[in-house]
VOKOL-96485 format. One record per residue (C-alpha): residue number from 1; chain; x, y, z. Coordinates in steps of 0.001 Angstrom, whole numbers. Layout:
BEGIN
+-------+------+---------+---------+---------+
: torba : mise :    east :   north :      up :
+-------+------+---------+---------+---------+
:   NUM :    A :       X :       Y :       Z :
...
+-------+------+---------+---------+---------+
This chain:
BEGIN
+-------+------+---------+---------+---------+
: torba : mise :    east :   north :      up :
+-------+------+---------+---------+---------+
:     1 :    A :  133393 :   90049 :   80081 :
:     2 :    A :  133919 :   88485 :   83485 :
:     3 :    A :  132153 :   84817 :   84679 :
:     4 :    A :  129333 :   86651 :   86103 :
:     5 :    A :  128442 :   89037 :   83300 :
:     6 :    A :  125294 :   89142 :   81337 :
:     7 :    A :  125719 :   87703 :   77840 :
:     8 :    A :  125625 :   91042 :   75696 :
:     9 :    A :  122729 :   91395 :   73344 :
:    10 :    A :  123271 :   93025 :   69717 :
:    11 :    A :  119716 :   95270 :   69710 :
:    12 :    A :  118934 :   97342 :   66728 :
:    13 :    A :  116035 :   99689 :   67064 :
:    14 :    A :  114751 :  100379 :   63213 :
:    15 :    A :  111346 :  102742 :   62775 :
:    16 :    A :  108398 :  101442 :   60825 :
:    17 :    A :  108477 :  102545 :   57234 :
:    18 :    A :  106420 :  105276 :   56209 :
:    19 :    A :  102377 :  105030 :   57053 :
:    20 :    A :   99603 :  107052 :   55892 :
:    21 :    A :  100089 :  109284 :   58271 :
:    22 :    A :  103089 :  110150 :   57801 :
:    23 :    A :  102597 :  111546 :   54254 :
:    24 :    A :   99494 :  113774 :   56034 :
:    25 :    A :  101628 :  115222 :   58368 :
:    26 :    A :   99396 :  113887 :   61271 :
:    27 :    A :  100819 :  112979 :   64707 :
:    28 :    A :   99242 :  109565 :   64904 :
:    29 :    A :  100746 :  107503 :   67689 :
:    30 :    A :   97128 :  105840 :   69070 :
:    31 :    A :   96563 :  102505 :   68609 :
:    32 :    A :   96378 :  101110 :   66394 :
:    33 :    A :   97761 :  103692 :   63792 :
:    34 :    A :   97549 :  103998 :   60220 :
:    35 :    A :   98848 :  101143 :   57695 :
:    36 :    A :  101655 :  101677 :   55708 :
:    37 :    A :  101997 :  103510 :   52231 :
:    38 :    A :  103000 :  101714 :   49000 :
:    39 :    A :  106492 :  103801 :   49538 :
:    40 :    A :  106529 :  101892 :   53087 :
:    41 :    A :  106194 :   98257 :   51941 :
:    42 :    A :  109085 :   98838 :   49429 :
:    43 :    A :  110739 :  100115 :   52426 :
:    44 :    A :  110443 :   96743 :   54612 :
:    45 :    A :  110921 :   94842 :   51660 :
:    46 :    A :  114595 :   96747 :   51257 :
:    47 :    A :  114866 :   96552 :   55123 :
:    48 :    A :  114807 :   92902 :   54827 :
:    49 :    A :  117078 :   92457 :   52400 :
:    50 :    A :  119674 :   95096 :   53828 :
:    51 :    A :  119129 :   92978 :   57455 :
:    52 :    A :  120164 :   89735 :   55877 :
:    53 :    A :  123079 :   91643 :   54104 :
:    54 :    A :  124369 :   92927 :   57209 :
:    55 :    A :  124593 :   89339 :   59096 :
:    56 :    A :  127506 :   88629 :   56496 :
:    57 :    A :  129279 :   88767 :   60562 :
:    58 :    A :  127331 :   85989 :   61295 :
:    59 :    A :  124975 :   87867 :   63513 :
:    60 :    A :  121897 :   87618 :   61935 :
:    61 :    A :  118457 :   88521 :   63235 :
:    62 :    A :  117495 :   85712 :   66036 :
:    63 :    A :  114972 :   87254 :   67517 :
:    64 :    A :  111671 :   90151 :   66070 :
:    65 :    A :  109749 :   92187 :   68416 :
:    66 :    A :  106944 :   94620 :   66975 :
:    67 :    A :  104993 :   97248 :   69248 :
:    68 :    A :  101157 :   97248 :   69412 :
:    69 :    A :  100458 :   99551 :   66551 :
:    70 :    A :   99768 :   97628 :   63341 :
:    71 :    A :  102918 :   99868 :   60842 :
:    72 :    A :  105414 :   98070 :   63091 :
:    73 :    A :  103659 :   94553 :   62384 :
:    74 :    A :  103841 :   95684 :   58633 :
:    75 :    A :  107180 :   96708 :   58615 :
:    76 :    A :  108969 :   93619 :   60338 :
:    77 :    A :  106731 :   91042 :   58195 :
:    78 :    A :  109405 :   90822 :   55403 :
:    79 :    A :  111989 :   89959 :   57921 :
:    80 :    A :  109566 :   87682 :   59562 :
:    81 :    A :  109274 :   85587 :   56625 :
:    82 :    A :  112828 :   86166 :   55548 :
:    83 :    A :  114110 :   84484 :   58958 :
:    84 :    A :  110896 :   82165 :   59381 :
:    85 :    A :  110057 :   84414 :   62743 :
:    86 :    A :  107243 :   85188 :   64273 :
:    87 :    A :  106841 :   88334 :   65759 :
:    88 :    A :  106481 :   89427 :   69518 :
:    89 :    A :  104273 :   92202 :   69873 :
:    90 :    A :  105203 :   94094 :   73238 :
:    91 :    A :  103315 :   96857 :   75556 :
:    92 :    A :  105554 :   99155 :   76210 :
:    93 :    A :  107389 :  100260 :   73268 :
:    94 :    A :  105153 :  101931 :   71014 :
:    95 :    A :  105303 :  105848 :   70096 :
:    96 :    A :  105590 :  108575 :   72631 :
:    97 :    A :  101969 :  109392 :   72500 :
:    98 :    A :  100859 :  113093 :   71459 :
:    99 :    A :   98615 :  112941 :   74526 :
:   100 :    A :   96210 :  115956 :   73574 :
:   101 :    A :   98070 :  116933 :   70417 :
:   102 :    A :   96812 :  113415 :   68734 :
:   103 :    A :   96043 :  113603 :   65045 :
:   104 :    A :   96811 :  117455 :   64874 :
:   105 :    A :   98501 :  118504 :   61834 :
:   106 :    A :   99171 :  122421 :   62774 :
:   107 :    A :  102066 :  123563 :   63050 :
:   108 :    A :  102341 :  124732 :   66658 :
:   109 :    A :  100656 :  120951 :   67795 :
:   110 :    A :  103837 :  119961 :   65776 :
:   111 :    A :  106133 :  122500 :   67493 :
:   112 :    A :  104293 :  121223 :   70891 :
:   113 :    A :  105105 :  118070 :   70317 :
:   114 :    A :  108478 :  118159 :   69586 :
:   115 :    A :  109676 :  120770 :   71831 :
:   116 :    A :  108469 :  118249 :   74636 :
:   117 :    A :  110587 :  115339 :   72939 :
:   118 :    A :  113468 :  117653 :   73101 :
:   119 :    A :  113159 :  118451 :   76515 :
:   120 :    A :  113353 :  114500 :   77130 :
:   121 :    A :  116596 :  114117 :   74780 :
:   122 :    A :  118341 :  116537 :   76681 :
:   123 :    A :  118152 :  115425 :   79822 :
:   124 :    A :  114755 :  116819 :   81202 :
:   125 :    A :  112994 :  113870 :   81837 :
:   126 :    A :  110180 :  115574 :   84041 :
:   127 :    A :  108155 :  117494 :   81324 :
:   128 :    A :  104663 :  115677 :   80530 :
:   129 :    A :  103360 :  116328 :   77131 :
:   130 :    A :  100449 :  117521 :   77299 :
:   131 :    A :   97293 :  114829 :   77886 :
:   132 :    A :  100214 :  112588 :   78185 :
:   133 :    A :  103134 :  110705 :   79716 :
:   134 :    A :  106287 :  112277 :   81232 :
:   135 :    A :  110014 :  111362 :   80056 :
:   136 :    A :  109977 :  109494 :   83456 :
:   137 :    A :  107196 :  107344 :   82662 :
:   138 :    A :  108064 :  106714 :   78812 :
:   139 :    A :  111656 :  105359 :   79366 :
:   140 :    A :  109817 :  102844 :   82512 :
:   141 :    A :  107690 :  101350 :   80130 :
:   142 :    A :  110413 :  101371 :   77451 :
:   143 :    A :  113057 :   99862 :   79880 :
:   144 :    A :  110589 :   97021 :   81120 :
:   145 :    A :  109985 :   95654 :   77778 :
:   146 :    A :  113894 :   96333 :   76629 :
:   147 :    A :  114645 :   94027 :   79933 :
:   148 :    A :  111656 :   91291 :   78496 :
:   149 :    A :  114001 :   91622 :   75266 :
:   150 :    A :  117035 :   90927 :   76802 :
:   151 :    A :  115729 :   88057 :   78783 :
:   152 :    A :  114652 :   85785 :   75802 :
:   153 :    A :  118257 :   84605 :   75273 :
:   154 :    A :  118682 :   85847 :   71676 :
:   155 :    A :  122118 :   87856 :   70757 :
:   156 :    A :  121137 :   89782 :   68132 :
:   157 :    A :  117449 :   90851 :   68167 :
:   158 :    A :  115450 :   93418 :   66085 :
:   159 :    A :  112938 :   96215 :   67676 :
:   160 :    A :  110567 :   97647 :   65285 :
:   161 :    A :  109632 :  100513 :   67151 :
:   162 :    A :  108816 :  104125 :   66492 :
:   163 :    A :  111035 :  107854 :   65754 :
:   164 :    A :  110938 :  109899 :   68580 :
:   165 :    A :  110752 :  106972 :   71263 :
:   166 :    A :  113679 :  105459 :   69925 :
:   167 :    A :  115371 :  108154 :   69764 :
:   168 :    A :  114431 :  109047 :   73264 :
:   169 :    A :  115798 :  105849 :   74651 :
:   170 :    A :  118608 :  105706 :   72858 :
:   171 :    A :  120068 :  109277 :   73941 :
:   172 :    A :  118731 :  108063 :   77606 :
:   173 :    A :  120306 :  105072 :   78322 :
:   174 :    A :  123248 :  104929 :   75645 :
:   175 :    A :  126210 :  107232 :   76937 :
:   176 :    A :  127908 :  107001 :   73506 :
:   177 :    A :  124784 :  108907 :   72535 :
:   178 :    A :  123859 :  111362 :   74775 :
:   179 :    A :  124336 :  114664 :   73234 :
:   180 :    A :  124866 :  113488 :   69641 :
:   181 :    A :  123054 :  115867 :   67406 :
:   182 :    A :  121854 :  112823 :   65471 :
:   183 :    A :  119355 :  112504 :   68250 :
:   184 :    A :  117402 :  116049 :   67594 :
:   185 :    A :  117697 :  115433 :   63722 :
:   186 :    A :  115504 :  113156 :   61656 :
:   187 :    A :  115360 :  109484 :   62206 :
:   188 :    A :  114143 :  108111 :   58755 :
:   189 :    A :  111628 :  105051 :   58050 :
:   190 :    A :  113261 :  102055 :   58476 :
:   191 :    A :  116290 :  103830 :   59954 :
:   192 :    A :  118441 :  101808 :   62417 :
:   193 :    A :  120282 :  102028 :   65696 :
:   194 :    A :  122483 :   99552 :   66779 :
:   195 :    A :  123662 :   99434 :   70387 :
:   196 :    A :  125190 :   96456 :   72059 :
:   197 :    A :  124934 :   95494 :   75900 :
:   198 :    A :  122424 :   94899 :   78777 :
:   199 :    A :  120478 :   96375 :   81216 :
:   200 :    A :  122669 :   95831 :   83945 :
:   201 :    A :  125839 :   96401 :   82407 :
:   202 :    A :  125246 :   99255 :   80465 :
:   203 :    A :  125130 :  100086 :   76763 :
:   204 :    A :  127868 :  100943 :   73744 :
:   205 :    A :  127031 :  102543 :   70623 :
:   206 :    A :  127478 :  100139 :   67710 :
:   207 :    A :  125705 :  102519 :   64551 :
:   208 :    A :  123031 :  105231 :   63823 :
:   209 :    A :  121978 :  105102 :   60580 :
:   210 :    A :  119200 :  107489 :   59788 :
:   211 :    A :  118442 :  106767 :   56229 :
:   212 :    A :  116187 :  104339 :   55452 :
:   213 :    A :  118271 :  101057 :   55584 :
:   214 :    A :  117539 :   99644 :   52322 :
:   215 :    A :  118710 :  102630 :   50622 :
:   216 :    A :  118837 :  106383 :   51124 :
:   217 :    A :  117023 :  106239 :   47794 :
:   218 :    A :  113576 :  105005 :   49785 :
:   219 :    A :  113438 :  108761 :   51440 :
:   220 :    A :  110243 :  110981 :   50849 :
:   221 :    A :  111512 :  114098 :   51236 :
:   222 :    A :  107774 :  115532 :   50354 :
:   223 :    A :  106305 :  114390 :   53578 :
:   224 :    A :  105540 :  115900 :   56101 :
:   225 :    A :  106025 :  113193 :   58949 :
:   226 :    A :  106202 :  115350 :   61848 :
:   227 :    A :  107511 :  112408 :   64289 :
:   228 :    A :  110652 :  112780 :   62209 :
:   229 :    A :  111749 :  116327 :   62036 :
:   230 :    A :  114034 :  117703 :   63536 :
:   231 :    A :  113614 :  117783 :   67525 :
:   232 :    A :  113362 :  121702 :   68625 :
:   233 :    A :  113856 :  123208 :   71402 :
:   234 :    A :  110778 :  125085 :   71839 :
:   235 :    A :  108777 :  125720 :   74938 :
:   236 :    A :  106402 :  122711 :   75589 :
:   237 :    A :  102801 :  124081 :   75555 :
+-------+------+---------+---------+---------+
Protein backbone atom coordinates (compact mmCIF):
# COMPACT_ATOMS: atom_id res chain seq x y z
CA UNK A 1 0.00 0.00 0.00
CA UNK A 2 1.64 3.24 -1.04
CA UNK A 3 1.59 6.76 1.32
CA UNK A 4 -1.41 7.88 -0.42
CA UNK A 5 -3.59 4.79 -0.31
CA UNK A 6 -6.84 4.37 1.43
CA UNK A 7 -6.53 2.33 4.62
CA UNK A 8 -8.22 -1.06 3.45
CA UNK A 9 -11.40 -2.00 5.20
CA UNK A 10 -12.13 -5.83 6.13
CA UNK A 11 -16.21 -5.76 5.10
CA UNK A 12 -18.20 -8.86 5.54
CA UNK A 13 -21.66 -8.82 4.10
CA UNK A 14 -23.75 -11.66 6.22
CA UNK A 15 -27.81 -12.03 5.35
CA UNK A 16 -30.36 -11.75 8.10
CA UNK A 17 -31.31 -15.11 9.50
CA UNK A 18 -34.38 -16.62 8.45
CA UNK A 19 -37.83 -14.38 8.88
CA UNK A 20 -41.31 -15.35 8.59
CA UNK A 21 -41.28 -14.91 5.32
CA UNK A 22 -38.94 -16.82 4.39
CA UNK A 23 -40.52 -20.10 5.65
CA UNK A 24 -43.87 -18.82 3.43
CA UNK A 25 -42.05 -18.59 0.47
CA UNK A 26 -43.10 -14.86 0.09
CA UNK A 27 -40.87 -12.27 -1.64
CA UNK A 28 -41.01 -9.71 1.12
CA UNK A 29 -38.40 -7.02 0.66
CA UNK A 30 -40.85 -3.77 1.74
CA UNK A 31 -40.21 -2.12 4.66
CA UNK A 32 -40.25 -2.99 7.14
CA UNK A 33 -40.39 -6.86 6.55
CA UNK A 34 -41.31 -9.67 8.59
CA UNK A 35 -39.51 -10.52 12.08
CA UNK A 36 -37.48 -13.34 12.39
CA UNK A 37 -38.45 -17.10 13.11
CA UNK A 38 -37.43 -18.95 16.30
CA UNK A 39 -34.92 -20.93 13.73
CA UNK A 40 -33.57 -17.21 12.95
CA UNK A 41 -32.73 -16.01 16.48
CA UNK A 42 -30.74 -19.28 17.07
CA UNK A 43 -29.18 -18.28 13.92
CA UNK A 44 -27.83 -14.70 15.16
CA UNK A 45 -27.20 -16.09 18.36
CA UNK A 46 -24.62 -18.75 16.47
CA UNK A 47 -23.63 -15.80 14.15
CA UNK A 48 -22.39 -14.04 17.12
CA UNK A 49 -20.57 -16.47 18.54
CA UNK A 50 -18.93 -17.74 15.16
CA UNK A 51 -18.02 -13.65 14.60
CA UNK A 52 -16.15 -13.48 17.85
CA UNK A 53 -14.49 -16.91 16.96
CA UNK A 54 -13.25 -15.70 13.81
CA UNK A 55 -11.40 -12.41 15.31
CA UNK A 56 -8.93 -15.07 16.92
CA UNK A 57 -6.66 -12.69 13.94
CA UNK A 58 -7.28 -9.93 15.96
CA UNK A 59 -9.74 -8.40 13.59
CA UNK A 60 -12.73 -8.35 15.34
CA UNK A 61 -15.98 -6.60 14.50
CA UNK A 62 -15.34 -2.61 15.05
CA UNK A 63 -17.96 -1.40 13.44
CA UNK A 64 -22.29 -2.87 12.77
CA UNK A 65 -24.40 -1.48 10.12
CA UNK A 66 -28.10 -2.88 9.70
CA UNK A 67 -30.46 -1.85 6.66
CA UNK A 68 -33.94 -0.34 7.28
CA UNK A 69 -35.92 -3.51 7.45
CA UNK A 70 -36.39 -4.67 11.05
CA UNK A 71 -34.78 -8.91 10.32
CA UNK A 72 -31.45 -7.14 9.80
CA UNK A 73 -31.87 -5.15 13.24
CA UNK A 74 -32.77 -8.68 14.69
CA UNK A 75 -30.10 -10.45 13.30
CA UNK A 76 -27.03 -8.12 14.23
CA UNK A 77 -28.49 -7.56 17.94
CA UNK A 78 -26.45 -10.53 19.35
CA UNK A 79 -23.34 -9.09 17.94
CA UNK A 80 -24.43 -5.74 19.10
CA UNK A 81 -24.43 -6.74 22.58
CA UNK A 82 -21.58 -9.16 22.14
CA UNK A 83 -19.20 -6.12 21.05
CA UNK A 84 -21.21 -3.39 23.14
CA UNK A 85 -22.22 -1.73 19.50
CA UNK A 86 -24.81 0.03 18.48
CA UNK A 87 -26.09 -0.38 15.25
CA UNK A 88 -26.17 2.02 12.14
CA UNK A 89 -29.15 1.60 10.23
CA UNK A 90 -28.42 2.81 6.52
CA UNK A 91 -30.76 3.77 3.33
CA UNK A 92 -29.45 2.22 0.76
CA UNK A 93 -28.69 -1.28 1.41
CA UNK A 94 -31.74 -3.09 1.98
CA UNK A 95 -33.21 -5.95 -0.45
CA UNK A 96 -33.52 -5.59 -4.15
CA UNK A 97 -37.15 -4.82 -4.00
CA UNK A 98 -39.71 -7.20 -5.95
CA UNK A 99 -41.17 -3.97 -7.33
CA UNK A 100 -44.64 -5.45 -8.57
CA UNK A 101 -43.85 -9.05 -7.68
CA UNK A 102 -43.99 -7.98 -3.73
CA UNK A 103 -45.40 -10.62 -1.42
CA UNK A 104 -46.15 -13.10 -4.38
CA UNK A 105 -45.52 -16.59 -3.59
CA UNK A 106 -46.19 -18.22 -7.27
CA UNK A 107 -43.92 -19.67 -8.86
CA UNK A 108 -43.48 -17.65 -12.05
CA UNK A 109 -43.43 -14.14 -9.58
CA UNK A 110 -40.50 -16.30 -8.16
CA UNK A 111 -39.05 -17.19 -11.59
CA UNK A 112 -39.67 -13.25 -12.40
CA UNK A 113 -37.86 -12.28 -9.81
CA UNK A 114 -34.94 -14.11 -10.05
CA UNK A 115 -34.43 -14.24 -13.66
CA UNK A 116 -34.11 -10.31 -13.27
CA UNK A 117 -31.40 -10.80 -10.41
CA UNK A 118 -29.59 -12.96 -12.80
CA UNK A 119 -29.58 -10.68 -15.48
CA UNK A 120 -27.84 -8.16 -12.91
CA UNK A 121 -25.14 -10.91 -11.76
CA UNK A 122 -24.11 -11.40 -15.11
CA UNK A 123 -23.33 -8.34 -16.20
CA UNK A 124 -26.71 -6.81 -17.48
CA UNK A 125 -27.12 -4.10 -15.31
CA UNK A 126 -29.94 -2.33 -17.45
CA UNK A 127 -32.97 -4.69 -16.82
CA UNK A 128 -35.62 -3.06 -14.29
CA UNK A 129 -37.64 -5.53 -12.42
CA UNK A 130 -40.71 -4.99 -12.88
CA UNK A 131 -42.49 -1.95 -10.61
CA UNK A 132 -38.95 -1.57 -9.65
CA UNK A 133 -35.32 -0.45 -9.73
CA UNK A 134 -32.76 -1.28 -12.46
CA UNK A 135 -29.22 -3.03 -11.73
CA UNK A 136 -27.98 0.57 -12.44
CA UNK A 137 -29.86 2.13 -9.79
CA UNK A 138 -29.50 -0.77 -7.07
CA UNK A 139 -25.63 -0.92 -7.06
CA UNK A 140 -25.83 3.49 -6.78
CA UNK A 141 -27.64 3.25 -3.76
CA UNK A 142 -25.62 0.21 -2.61
CA UNK A 143 -22.23 1.92 -3.48
CA UNK A 144 -23.22 5.29 -1.64
CA UNK A 145 -23.84 3.69 1.60
CA UNK A 146 -20.72 1.04 1.07
CA UNK A 147 -18.61 4.53 0.61
CA UNK A 148 -20.58 5.98 4.14
CA UNK A 149 -19.12 2.50 5.47
CA UNK A 150 -15.83 2.95 4.46
CA UNK A 151 -15.62 6.47 5.65
CA UNK A 152 -16.28 5.81 9.43
CA UNK A 153 -12.64 4.74 9.98
CA UNK A 154 -13.33 1.18 11.20
CA UNK A 155 -11.10 -1.84 9.61
CA UNK A 156 -13.16 -4.52 9.98
CA UNK A 157 -16.91 -3.74 9.84
CA UNK A 158 -20.05 -5.98 9.57
CA UNK A 159 -23.10 -5.37 6.93
CA UNK A 160 -26.21 -7.10 7.79
CA UNK A 161 -27.79 -6.88 4.62
CA UNK A 162 -29.99 -9.03 2.45
CA UNK A 163 -29.47 -12.40 -0.33
CA UNK A 164 -29.82 -11.32 -3.63
CA UNK A 165 -28.45 -7.63 -3.05
CA UNK A 166 -25.45 -8.90 -1.62
CA UNK A 167 -24.92 -11.08 -3.88
CA UNK A 168 -25.51 -8.56 -6.57
CA UNK A 169 -22.84 -6.27 -5.27
CA UNK A 170 -20.53 -8.58 -4.57
CA UNK A 171 -20.33 -10.20 -8.22
CA UNK A 172 -20.47 -6.28 -9.34
CA UNK A 173 -17.80 -4.69 -7.82
CA UNK A 174 -15.53 -7.72 -6.59
CA UNK A 175 -13.45 -9.04 -9.70
CA UNK A 176 -12.40 -12.14 -7.70
CA UNK A 177 -16.13 -12.78 -7.95
CA UNK A 178 -17.49 -12.06 -11.04
CA UNK A 179 -18.54 -15.18 -12.67
CA UNK A 180 -18.24 -17.48 -9.63
CA UNK A 181 -21.16 -19.80 -9.70
CA UNK A 182 -21.47 -19.21 -5.96
CA UNK A 183 -23.15 -16.01 -6.98
CA UNK A 184 -26.36 -17.71 -8.89
CA UNK A 185 -26.53 -20.44 -6.06
CA UNK A 186 -28.05 -19.99 -2.63
CA UNK A 187 -26.73 -17.55 -0.16
CA UNK A 188 -27.93 -19.00 3.26
CA UNK A 189 -29.22 -16.98 6.49
CA UNK A 190 -26.55 -15.63 8.19
CA UNK A 191 -24.18 -16.56 5.35
CA UNK A 192 -21.05 -14.37 4.94
CA UNK A 193 -18.88 -12.66 2.38
CA UNK A 194 -15.77 -11.30 3.16
CA UNK A 195 -14.03 -8.91 0.78
CA UNK A 196 -11.24 -6.59 1.70
CA UNK A 197 -10.46 -3.05 0.08
CA UNK A 198 -12.03 0.36 -0.79
CA UNK A 199 -13.93 2.13 -3.07
CA UNK A 200 -11.26 3.71 -4.78
CA UNK A 201 -8.84 1.08 -4.84
CA UNK A 202 -10.77 -1.71 -5.68
CA UNK A 203 -11.82 -4.94 -3.98
CA UNK A 204 -10.16 -8.69 -3.26
CA UNK A 205 -12.06 -11.62 -2.36
CA UNK A 206 -11.26 -12.71 1.20
CA UNK A 207 -14.31 -15.75 1.70
CA UNK A 208 -17.88 -16.80 0.61
CA UNK A 209 -19.35 -18.82 2.93
CA UNK A 210 -22.90 -19.70 2.14
CA UNK A 211 -23.95 -21.75 5.05
CA UNK A 212 -25.24 -20.22 7.80
CA UNK A 213 -22.10 -19.11 9.81
CA UNK A 214 -22.81 -20.57 13.06
CA UNK A 215 -23.14 -23.89 11.64
CA UNK A 216 -24.32 -25.57 8.46
CA UNK A 217 -26.50 -27.38 10.99
CA UNK A 218 -28.85 -23.95 11.33
CA UNK A 219 -30.08 -24.66 7.47
CA UNK A 220 -33.92 -25.15 6.76
CA UNK A 221 -33.84 -26.99 3.92
CA UNK A 222 -37.94 -27.08 4.09
CA UNK A 223 -38.30 -23.48 3.21
CA UNK A 224 -39.12 -22.10 0.64
CA UNK A 225 -37.19 -18.65 0.82
CA UNK A 226 -37.32 -17.66 -2.66
CA UNK A 227 -34.62 -14.70 -2.20
CA UNK A 228 -32.25 -17.62 -1.78
CA UNK A 229 -32.58 -20.05 -4.56
CA UNK A 230 -30.75 -20.48 -6.97
CA UNK A 231 -30.47 -17.33 -9.45
CA UNK A 232 -31.96 -18.51 -13.06
CA UNK A 233 -31.58 -17.39 -16.03
CA UNK A 234 -35.01 -16.95 -17.14
CA UNK A 235 -36.54 -14.21 -19.18
CA UNK A 236 -37.48 -11.23 -16.86
CA UNK A 237 -41.28 -10.69 -17.20
Amino acid sequence: MSPSSPRPVRLMLMRHGQTHGNVAGALDTAMPGLDLTDLGRAQARAAARALAERAVDGRAVEELYVSRLVRTHQTAAPTAEQRALAPVELEGIHEISAGAFEMARDHDSVKGYLGTVHSWVTGDLEVRMPGGETGREFLERYDADVERIVSGGGETVLLVSHGAAIRTWVSSRVPEAAGRPEAVQPLHNTGLITVEGHPSTGWRLLDWHADPVGGSYLEDDSAPDPTAEPVSDVEPA
